[in-house]
MOPAC internal coordinates of N, CA, C and O (Angstrom, degrees):
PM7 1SCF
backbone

  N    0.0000 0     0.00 0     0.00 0    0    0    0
  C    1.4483 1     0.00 0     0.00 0    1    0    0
  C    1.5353 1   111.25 1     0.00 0    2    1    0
  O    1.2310 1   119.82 1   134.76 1    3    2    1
  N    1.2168 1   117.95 1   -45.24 1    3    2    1
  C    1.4985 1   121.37 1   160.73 1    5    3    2
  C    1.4790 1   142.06 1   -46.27 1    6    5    3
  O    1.2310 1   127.56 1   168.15 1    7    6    5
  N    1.4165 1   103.05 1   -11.85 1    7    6    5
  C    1.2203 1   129.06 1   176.49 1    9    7    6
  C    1.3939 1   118.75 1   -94.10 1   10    9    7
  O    1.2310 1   123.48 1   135.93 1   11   10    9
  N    1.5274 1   110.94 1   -44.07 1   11   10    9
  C    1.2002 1   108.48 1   178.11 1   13   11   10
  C    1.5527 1   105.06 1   -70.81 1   14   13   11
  O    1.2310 1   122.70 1   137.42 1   15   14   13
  N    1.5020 1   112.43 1   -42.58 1   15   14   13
  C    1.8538 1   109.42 1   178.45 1   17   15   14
  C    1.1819 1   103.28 1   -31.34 1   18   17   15
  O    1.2310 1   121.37 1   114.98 1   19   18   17
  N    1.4499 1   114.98 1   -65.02 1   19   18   17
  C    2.0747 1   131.65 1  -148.41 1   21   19   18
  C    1.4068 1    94.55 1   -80.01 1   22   21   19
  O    1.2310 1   113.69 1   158.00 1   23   22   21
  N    1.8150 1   129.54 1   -22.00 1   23   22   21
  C    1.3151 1   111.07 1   166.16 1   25   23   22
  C    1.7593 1   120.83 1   -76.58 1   26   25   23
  O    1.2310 1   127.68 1   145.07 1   27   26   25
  N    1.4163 1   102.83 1   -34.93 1   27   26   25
  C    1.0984 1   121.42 1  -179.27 1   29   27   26
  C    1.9892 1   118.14 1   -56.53 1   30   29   27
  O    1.2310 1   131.17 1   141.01 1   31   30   29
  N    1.4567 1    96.05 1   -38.99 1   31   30   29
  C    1.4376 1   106.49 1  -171.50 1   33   31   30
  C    1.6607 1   104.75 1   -90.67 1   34   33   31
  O    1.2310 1   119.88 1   153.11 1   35   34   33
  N    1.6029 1   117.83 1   -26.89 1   35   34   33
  C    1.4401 1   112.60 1   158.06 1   37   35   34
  C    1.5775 1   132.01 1   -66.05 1   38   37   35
  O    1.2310 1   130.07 1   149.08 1   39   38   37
  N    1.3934 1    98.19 1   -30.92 1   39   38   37
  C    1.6801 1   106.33 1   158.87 1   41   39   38
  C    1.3546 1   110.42 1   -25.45 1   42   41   39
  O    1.2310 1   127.00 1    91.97 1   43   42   41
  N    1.7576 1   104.14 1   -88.03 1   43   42   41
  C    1.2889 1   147.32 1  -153.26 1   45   43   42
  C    2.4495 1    88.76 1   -60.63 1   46   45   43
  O    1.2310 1   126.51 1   144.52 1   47   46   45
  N    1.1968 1   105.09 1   -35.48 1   47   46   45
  C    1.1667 1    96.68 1   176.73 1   49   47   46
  C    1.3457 1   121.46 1   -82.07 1   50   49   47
  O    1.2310 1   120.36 1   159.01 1   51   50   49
  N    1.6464 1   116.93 1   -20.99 1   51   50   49
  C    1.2030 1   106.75 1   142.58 1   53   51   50
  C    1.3993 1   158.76 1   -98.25 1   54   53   51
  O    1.2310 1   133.16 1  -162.37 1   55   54   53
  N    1.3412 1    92.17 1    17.63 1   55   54   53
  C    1.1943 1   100.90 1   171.21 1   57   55   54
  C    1.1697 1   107.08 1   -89.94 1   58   57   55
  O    1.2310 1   108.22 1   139.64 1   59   58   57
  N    1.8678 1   139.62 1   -40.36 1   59   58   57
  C    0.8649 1   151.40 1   166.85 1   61   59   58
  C    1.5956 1   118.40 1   141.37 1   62   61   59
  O    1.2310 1   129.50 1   172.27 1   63   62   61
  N    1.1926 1    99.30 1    -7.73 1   63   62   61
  C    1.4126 1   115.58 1   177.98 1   65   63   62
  C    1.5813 1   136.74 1   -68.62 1   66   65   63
  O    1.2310 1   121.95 1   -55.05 1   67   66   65
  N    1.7533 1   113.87 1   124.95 1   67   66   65
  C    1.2786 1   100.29 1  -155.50 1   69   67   66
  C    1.9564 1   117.21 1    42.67 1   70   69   67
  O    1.2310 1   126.20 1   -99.73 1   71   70   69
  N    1.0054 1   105.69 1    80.27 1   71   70   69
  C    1.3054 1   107.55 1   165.17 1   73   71   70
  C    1.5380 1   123.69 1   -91.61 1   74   73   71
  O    1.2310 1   116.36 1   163.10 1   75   74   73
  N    0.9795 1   124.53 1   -16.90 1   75   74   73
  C    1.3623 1   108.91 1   176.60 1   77   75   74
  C    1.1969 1   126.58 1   -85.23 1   78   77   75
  O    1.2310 1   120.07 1   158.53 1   79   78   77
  N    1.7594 1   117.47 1   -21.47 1   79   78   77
  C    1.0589 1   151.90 1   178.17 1   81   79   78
  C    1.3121 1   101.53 1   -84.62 1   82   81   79
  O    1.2310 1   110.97 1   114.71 1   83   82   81
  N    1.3483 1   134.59 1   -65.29 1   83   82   81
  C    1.5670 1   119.31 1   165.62 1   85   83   82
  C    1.1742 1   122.91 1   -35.01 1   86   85   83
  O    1.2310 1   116.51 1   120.19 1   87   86   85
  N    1.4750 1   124.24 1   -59.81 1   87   86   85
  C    1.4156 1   125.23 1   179.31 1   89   87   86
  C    1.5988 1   118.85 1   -61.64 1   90   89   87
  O    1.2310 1   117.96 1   147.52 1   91   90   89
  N    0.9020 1   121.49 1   -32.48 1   91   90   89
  C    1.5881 1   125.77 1   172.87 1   93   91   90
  C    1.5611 1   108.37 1   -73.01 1   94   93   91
  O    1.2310 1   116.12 1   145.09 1   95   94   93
  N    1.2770 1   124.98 1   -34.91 1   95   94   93
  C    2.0065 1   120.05 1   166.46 1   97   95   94
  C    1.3281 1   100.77 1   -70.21 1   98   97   95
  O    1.2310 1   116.76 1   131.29 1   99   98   97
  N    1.4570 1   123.76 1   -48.71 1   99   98   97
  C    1.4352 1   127.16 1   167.00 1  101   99   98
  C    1.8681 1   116.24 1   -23.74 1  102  101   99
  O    1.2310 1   136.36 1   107.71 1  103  102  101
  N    0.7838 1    85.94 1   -72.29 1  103  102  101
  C    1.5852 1   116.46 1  -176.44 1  105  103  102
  C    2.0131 1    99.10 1   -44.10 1  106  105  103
  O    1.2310 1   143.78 1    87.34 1  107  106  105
  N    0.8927 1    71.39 1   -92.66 1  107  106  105
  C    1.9994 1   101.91 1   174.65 1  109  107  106
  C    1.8104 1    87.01 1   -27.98 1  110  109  107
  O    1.2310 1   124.29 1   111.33 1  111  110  109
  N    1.0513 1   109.37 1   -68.67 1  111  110  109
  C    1.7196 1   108.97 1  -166.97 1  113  111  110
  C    1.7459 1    95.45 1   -58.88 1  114  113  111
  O    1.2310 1   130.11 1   144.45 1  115  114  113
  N    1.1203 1    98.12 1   -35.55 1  115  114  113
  C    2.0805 1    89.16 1  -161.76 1  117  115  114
  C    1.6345 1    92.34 1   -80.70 1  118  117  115
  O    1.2310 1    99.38 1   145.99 1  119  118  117
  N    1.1329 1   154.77 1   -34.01 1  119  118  117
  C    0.9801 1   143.99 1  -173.17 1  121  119  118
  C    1.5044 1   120.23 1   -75.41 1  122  121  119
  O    1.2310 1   130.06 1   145.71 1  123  122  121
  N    1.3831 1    98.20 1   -34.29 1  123  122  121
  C    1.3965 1    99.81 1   156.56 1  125  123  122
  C    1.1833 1   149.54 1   -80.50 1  126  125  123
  O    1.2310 1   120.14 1   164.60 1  127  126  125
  N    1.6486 1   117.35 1   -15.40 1  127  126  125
  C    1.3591 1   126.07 1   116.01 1  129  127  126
  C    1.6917 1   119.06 1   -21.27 1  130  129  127
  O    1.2310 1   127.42 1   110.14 1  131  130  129
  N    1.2351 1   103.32 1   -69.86 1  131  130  129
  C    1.5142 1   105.10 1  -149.85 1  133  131  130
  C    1.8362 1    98.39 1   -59.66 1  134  133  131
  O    1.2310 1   129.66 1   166.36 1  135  134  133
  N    1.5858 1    98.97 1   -13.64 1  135  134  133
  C    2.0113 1    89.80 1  -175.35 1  137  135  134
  C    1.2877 1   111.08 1   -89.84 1  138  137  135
  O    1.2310 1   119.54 1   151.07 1  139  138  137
  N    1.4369 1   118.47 1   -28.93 1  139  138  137
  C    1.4090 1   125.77 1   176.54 1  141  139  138
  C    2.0089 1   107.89 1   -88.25 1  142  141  139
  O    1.2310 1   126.65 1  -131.83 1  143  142  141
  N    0.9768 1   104.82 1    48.17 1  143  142  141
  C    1.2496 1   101.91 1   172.99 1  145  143  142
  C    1.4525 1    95.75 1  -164.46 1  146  145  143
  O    1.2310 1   108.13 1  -107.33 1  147  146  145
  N    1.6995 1   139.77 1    72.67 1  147  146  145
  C    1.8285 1   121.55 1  -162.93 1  149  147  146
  C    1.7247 1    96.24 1   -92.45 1  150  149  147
  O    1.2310 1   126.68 1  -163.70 1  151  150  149
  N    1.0385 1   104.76 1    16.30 1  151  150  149
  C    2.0195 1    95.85 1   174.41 1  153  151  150
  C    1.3545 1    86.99 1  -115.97 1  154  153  151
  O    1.2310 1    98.43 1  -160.51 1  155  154  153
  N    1.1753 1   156.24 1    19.49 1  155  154  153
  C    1.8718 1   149.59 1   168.02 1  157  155  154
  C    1.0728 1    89.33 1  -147.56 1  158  157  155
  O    1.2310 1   101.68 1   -82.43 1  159  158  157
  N    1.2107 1   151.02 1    97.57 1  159  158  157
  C    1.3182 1   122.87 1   138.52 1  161  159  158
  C    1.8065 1   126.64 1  -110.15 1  162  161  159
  O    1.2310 1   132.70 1  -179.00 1  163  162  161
  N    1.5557 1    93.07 1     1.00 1  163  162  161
  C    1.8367 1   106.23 1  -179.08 1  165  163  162
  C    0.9866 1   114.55 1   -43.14 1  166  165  163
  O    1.2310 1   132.68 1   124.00 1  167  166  165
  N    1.5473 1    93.10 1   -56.00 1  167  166  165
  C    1.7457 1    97.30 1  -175.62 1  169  167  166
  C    1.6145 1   146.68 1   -62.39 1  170  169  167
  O    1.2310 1   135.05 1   142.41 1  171  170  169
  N    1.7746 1    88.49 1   -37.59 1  171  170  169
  C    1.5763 1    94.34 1   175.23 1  173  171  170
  C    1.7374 1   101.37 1   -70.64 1  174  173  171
  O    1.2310 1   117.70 1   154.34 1  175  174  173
  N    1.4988 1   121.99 1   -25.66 1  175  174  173
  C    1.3164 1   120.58 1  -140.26 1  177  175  174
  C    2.0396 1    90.52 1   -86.05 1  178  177  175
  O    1.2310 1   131.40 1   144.83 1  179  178  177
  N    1.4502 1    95.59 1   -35.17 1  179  178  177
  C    1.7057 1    97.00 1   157.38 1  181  179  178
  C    1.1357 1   126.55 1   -53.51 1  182  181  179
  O    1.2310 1   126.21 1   132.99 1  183  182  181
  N    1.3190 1   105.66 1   -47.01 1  183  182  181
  C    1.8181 1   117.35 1  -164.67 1  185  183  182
  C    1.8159 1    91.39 1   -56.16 1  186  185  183
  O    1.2310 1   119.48 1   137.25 1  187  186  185
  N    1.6610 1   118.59 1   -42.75 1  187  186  185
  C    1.5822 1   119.47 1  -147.12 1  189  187  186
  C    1.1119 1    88.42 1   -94.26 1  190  189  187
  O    1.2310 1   101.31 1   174.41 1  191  190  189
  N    1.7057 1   151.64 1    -5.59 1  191  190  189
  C    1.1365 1   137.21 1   160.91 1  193  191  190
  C    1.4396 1   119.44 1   -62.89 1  194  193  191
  O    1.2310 1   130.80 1   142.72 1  195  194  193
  N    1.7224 1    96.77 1   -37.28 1  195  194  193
  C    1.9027 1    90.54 1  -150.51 1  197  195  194
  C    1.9031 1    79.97 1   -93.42 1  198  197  195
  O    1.2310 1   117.84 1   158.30 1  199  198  197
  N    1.0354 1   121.73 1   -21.70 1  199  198  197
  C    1.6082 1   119.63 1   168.24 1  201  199  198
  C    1.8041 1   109.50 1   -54.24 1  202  201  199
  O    1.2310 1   125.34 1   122.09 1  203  202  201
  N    1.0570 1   107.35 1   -57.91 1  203  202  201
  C    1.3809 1   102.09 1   165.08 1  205  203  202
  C    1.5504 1   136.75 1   -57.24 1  206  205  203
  O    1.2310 1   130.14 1   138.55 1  207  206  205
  N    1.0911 1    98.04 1   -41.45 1  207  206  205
  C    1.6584 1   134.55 1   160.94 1  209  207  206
  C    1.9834 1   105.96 1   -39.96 1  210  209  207
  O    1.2310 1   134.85 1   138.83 1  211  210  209
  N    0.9861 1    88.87 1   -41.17 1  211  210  209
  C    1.7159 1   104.67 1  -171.95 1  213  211  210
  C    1.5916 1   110.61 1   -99.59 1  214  213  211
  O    1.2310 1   115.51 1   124.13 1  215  214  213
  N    0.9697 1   126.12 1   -55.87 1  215  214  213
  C    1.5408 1   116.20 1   153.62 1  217  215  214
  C    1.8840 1   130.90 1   -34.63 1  218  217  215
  O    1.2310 1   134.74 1   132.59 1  219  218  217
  N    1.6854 1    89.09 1   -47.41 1  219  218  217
  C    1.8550 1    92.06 1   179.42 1  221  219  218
  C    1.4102 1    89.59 1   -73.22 1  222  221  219
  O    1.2310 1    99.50 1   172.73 1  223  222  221
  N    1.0809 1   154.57 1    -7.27 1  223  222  221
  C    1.6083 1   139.85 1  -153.99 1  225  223  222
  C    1.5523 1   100.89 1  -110.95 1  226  225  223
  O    1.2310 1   128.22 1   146.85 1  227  226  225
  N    1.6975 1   101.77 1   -33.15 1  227  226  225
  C    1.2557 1    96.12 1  -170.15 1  229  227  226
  C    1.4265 1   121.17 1    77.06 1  230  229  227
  O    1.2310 1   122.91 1    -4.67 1  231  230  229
  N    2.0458 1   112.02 1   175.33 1  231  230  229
  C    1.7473 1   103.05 1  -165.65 1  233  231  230
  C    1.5518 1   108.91 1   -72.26 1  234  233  231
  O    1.2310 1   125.01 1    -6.57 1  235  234  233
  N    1.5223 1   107.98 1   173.43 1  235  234  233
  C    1.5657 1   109.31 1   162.86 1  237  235  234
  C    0.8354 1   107.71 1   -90.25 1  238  237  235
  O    1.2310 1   120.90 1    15.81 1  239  238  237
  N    1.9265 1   115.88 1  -164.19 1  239  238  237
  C    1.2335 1   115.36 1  -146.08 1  241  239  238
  C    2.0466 1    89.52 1   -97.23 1  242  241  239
  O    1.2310 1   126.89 1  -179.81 1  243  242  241
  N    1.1162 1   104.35 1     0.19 1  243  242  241
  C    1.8531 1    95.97 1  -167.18 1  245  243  242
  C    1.7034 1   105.84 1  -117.45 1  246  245  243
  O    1.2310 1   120.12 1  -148.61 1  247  246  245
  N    1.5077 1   117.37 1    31.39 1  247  246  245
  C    1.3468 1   117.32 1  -129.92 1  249  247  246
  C    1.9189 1    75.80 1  -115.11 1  250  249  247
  O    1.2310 1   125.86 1    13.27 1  251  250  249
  N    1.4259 1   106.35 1  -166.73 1  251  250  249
  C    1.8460 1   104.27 1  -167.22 1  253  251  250
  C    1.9775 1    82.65 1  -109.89 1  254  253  251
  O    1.2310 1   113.53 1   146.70 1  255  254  253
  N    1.2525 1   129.83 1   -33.30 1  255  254  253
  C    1.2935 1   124.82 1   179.38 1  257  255  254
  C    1.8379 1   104.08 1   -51.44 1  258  257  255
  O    1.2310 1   131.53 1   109.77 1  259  258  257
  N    1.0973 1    95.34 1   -70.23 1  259  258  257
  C    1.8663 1   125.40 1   170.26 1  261  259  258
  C    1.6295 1    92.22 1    -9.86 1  262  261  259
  O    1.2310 1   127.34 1   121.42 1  263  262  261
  N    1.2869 1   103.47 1   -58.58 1  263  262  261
  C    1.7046 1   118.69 1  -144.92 1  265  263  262
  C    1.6344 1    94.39 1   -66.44 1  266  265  263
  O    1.2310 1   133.07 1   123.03 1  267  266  265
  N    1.8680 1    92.34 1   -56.97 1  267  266  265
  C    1.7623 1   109.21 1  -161.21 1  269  267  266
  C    1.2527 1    88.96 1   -59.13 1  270  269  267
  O    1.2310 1   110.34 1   104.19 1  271  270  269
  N    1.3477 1   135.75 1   -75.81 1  271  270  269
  C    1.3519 1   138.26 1  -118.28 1  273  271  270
  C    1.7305 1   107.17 1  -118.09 1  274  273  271
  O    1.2310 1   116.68 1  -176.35 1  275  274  273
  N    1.3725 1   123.91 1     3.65 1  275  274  273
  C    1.2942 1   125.51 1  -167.12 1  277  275  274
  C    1.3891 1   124.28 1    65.59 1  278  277  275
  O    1.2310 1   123.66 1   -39.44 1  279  278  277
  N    1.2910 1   110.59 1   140.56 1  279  278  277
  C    1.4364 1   124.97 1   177.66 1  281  279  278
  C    1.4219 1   108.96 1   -51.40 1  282  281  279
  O    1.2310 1   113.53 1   -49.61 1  283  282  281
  N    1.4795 1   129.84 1   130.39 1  283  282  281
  C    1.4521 1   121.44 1   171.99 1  285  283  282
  C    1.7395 1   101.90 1   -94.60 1  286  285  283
  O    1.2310 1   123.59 1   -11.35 1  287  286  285
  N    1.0390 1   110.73 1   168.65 1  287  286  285
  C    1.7654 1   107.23 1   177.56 1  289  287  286
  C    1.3870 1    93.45 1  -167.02 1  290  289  287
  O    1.2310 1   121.64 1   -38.39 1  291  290  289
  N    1.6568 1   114.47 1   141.61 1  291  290  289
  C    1.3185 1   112.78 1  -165.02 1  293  291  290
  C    2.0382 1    97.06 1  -123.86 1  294  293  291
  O    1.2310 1   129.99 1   -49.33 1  295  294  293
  N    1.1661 1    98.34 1   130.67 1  295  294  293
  C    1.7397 1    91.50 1  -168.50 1  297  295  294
  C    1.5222 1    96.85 1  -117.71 1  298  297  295
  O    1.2310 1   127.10 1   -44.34 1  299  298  297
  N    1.1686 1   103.94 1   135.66 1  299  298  297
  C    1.4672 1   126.13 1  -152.88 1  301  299  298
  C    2.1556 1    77.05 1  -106.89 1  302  301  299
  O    1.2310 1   124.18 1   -52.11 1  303  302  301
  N    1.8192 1   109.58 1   127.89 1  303  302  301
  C    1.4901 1   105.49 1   172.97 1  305  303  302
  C    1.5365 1   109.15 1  -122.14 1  306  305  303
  O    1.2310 1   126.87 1    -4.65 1  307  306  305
  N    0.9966 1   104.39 1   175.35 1  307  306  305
  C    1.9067 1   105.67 1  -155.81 1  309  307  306
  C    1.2079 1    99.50 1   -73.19 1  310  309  307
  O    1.2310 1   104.09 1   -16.27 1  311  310  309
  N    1.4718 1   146.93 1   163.73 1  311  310  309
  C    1.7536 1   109.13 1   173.79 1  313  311  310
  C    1.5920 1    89.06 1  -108.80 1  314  313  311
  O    1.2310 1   120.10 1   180.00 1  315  314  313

């Protein structure tokens, strides 16, 4: 069942859809992998970084969120 979630929520991350929300089930699923497995755990524990990694970052610029909802961009001003 965990598999289909973490396949299901990598879909949706590549397609671009709902990304922050993909990457955070992402995450949640890979970490929980990574506890039920203590002789492997590099991998899932990678997989739930860059899943997380991708949620705080949010969509790109060619992504289906991007499209719906507009690019956000955060501009840092001199003080």
């Amino acid at each position: 069942m965990a598999m289909i979630v973490a396949a299901g929520a990598g879909a949706l991350l590549l397609a671009g859809l709902w990304t922050p929300i993909a990457g955070v089930i992402a995450s949640i699923v890979e970490i929980g992998m990574a506890f039920s497995l203590p002789t492997d755990f590099q991998a899932p524990a990678l997989a739930a970084a860059i899943a997380l990694a991708l949620a705080l970052l949010g969509p790109g610029a060619w992504s289906v969120d991007a499209h719906n909802y507009g690019r956000k961009r955060i501009l840092i001003k001199d003080a």
